[in-house]
C-alpha positions in Angstrom: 1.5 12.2 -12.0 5.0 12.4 -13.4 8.1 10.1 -12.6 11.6 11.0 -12.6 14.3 8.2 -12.6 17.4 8.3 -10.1 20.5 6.4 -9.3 20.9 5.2 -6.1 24.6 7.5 -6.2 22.5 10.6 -7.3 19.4 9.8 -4.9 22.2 9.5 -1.5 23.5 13.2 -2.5 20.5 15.1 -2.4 17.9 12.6 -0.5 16.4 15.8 1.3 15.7 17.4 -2.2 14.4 14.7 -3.9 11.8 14.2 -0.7 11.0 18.0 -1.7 10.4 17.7 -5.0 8.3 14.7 -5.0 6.0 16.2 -3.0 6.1 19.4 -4.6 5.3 18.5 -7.6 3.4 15.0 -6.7 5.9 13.5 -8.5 6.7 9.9 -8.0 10.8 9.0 -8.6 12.0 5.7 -9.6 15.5 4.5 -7.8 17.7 2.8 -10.0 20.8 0.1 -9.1 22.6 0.0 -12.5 19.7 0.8 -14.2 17.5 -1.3 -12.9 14.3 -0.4 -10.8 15.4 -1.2 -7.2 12.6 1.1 -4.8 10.3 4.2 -5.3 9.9 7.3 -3.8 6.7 9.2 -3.5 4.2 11.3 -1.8 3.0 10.4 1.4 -0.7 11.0 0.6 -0.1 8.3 -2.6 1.5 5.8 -0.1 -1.9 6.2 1.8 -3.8 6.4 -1.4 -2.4 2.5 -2.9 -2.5 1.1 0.5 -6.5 1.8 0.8 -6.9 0.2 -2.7 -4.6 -2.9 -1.8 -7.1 -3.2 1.3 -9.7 -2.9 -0.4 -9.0 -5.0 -3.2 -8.5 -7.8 -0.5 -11.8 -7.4 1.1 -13.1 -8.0 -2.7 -10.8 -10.8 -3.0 -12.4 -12.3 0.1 -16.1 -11.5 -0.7 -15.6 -13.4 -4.2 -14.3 -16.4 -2.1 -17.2 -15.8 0.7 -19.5 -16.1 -2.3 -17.9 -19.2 -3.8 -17.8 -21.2 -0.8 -21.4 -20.5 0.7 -20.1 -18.5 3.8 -21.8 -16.0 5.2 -21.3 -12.6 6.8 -23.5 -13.2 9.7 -22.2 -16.0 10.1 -18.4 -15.0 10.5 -19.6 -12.4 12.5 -21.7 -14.4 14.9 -18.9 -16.8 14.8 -16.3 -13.9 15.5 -18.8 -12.1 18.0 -18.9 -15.5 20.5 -14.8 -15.7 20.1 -14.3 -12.3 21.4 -16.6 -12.5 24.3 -15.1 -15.4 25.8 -11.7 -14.2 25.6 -10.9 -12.8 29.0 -9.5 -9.4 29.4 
């Protein structure tokens, strides 16, 4: 995937292309505030891509600890299982 850098000034005056382009050509586009990094732009489908791999780099995160501290699945589950029944609806 290739990234293209933009100003903020540059980005406002052609936001519409820049949308086009980036998705065009997968490309991802950096937006810069005096030449510094500031936000990204990029494909929708790559948004949805990263925030599947954050999720599921936090269910990792929480198995490793699960493992660590002797909890088990069944456990939360029977635990979580007898909270949701006797919530009333």
């Amino acid at each position: 995937m290739e990234t293209k850098i933009v100003s903020i000034s540059n980005g406002k005056k052609n936001f519409t292309g820049l949308i086009k382009e980036s998705v065009a050509k997968n490309e991802d586009i950096i937006i810069t505030k005096r030449g510094q990094p500031v936000a990204a732009l990029l494909p929708y489908k790559e948004y949805t891509n990263l925030k599947k791999l954050r999720t599921y780099l936090r269910m990792l995160e929480i198995s490793t600890e699960m493992r660590k501290t002797g909890i088990k699945a069944k456990d939360v589950y029977a635990a979580s299982k007898k909270e949701l029944e006797g919530r009333k609806l």
